[in-house]
C-alpha positions in Angstrom: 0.0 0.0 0.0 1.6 3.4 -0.7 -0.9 6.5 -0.6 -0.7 10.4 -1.1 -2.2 12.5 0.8 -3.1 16.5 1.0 -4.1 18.4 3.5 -5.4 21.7 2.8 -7.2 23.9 4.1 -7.1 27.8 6.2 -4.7 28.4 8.7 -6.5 28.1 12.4 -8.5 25.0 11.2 -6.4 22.4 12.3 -4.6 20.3 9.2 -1.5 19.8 11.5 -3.3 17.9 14.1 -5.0 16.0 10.6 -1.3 15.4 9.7 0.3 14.1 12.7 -2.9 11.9 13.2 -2.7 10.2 10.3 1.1 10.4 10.0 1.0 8.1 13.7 -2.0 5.9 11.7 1.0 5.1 9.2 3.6 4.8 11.7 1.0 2.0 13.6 0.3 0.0 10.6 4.1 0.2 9.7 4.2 1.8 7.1 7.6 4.1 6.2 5.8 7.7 6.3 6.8 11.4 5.7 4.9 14.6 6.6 5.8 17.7 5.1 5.9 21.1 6.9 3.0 23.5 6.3 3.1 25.8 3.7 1.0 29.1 3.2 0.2 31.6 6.0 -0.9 29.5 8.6 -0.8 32.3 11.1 -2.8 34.7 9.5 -5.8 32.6 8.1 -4.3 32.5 4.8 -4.0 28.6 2.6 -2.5 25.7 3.8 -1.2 22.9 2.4 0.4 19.6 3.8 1.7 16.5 2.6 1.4 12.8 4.2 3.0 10.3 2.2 2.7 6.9 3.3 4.2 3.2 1.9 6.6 0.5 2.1 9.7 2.7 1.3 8.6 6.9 1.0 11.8 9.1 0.2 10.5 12.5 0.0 7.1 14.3 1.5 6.1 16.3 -1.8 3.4 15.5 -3.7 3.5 16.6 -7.1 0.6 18.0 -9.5 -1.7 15.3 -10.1 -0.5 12.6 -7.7 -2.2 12.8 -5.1 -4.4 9.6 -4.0 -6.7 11.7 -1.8 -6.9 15.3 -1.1 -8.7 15.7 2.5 -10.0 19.7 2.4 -11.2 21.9 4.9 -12.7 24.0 3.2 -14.6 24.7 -0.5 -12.2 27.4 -2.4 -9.2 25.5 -1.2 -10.8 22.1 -2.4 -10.9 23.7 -6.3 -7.4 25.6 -5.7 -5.7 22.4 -5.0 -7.8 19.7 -7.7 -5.3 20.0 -9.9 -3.3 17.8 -7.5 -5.4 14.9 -7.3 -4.4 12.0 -9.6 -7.2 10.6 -11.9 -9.5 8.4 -10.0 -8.2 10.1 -6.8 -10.8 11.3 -3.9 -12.0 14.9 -2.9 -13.0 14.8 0.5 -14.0 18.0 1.5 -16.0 19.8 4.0 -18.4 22.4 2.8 -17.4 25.2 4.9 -16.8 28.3 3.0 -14.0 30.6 4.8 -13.8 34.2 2.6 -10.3 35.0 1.9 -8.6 38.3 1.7 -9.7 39.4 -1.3 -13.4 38.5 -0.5 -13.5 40.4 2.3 -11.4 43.7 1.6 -14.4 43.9 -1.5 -11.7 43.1 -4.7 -12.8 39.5 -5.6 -16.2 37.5 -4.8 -16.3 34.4 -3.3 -17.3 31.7 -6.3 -20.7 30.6 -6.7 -21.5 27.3 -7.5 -17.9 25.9 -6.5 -18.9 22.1 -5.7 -21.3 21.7 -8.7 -18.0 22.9 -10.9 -16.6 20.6 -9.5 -18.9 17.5 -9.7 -19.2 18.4 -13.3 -15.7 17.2 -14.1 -16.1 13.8 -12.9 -14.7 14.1 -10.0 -15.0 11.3 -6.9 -16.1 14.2 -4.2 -17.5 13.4 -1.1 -18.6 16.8 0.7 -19.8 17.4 3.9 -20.4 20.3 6.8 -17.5 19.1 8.5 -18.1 22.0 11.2 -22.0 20.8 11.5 -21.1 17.5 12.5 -18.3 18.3 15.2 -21.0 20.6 16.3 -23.0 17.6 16.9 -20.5 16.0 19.0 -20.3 18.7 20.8 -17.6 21.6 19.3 -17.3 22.5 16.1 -13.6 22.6 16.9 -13.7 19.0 16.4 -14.3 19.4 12.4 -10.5 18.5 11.6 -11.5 15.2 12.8 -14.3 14.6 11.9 -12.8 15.1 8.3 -10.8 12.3 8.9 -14.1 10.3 9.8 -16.1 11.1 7.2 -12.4 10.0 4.8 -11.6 6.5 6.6 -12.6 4.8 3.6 -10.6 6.2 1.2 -7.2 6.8 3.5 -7.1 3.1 3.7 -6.7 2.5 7.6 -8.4 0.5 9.5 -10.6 2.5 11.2 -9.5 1.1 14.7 -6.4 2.2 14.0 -7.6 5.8 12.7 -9.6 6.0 16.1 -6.3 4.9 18.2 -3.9 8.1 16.3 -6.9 10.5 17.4 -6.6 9.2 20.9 -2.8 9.8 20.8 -2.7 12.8 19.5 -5.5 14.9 20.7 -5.4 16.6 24.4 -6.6 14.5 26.9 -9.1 17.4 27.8 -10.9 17.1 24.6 -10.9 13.7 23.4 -14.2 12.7 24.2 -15.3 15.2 21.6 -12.9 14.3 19.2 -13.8 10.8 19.5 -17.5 11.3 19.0 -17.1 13.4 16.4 -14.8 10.7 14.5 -16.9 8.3 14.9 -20.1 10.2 14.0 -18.8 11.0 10.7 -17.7 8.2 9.7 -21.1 6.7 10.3 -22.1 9.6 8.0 -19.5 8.3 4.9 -20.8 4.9 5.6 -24.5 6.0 5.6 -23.6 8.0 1.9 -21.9 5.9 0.2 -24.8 3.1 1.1 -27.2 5.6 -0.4 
């Protein structure tokens, strides 16, 4: 098994903890794995993008245009800014949050209309989802970095014990019963979606 991975998404929302949970998921089913270091403006709510690259042998943590396997995105604009990434039969899983960037809200650009139908229309495997909505659910909408992972179980290609077990190591004891509820409540939800 060898799989590509991004993570994108706006700085604040939490791909690091993403990465490091499913860079110790790798490291538990061992795997030889690399995580890149952000890039973008993490600080200042600007795009950001990170790599998990995960195999029998891995030598570097860049993914190139059009290889990546899945791209797991936080949010809408940065799901279409990064497409060109994912490889052909590849898997958008992205949450439907819409975060306005600079240029939205200083008044010189719009946010686009009608992003995930552009989408869809190109063939596409997307599987979208109010990421935030369901962490609500379980209790903070904090929680919507993993439940991302949740709702994209099926198509990182972990056992989903062992995705559970890298969000009990990695999250803060404080709020893991959260986290773990909102894991496993969407992941019900990908399950209940793709049945349907």
């Amino acid at each position: 098994m060898s799989k590509n991975i991004m993570i994108v998404g706006v700085g604040g929302q939490g791909t690091l903890l993403a990465s490091k949970i499913l860079g110790r998921a790798a490291m538990d089913s061992g795997l030889d794995v690399k995580v890149s270091e952000v890039h973008g403006m993490s600080q200042r709510g600007g795009s950001v993008v990170t790599y998990v690259r995960f195999g029998d042998e891995v030598y570097s943590p860049v993914i190139g245009r059009g290889d990546a396997d899945v791209i797991l995105s936080f949010e809408l604009l940065e799901a279409a800014r990064w497409l060109p990434n994912l490889k052909n039969g590849g898997v958008l899983v992205t949450s439907t949050q819409q975060i306005n960037p600079m240029p939205v809200i200083t008044g010189a650009a719009e946010y686009p209309e009608g992003l995930l139908d552009d989408i869809k229309a190109l063939g596409v495997d997307i599987r979208a989802f109010d990421a935030p909505a369901i962490a609500a659910e379980a209790g903070n909408a904090r929680a919507a970095n993993v439940a991302l992972i949740g709702l994209a179980a099926d198509a990182l290609g972990f056992d989903t014990e062992i995705l559970r077990n890298a969000v009990a190591a990695c999250v803060p004891e404080k709020a893991l019963e959260i986290n773990m509820k909102a894991f496993d409540l969407a992941a019900a939800r990908a399950a209940e979606a793709k049945r349907n």
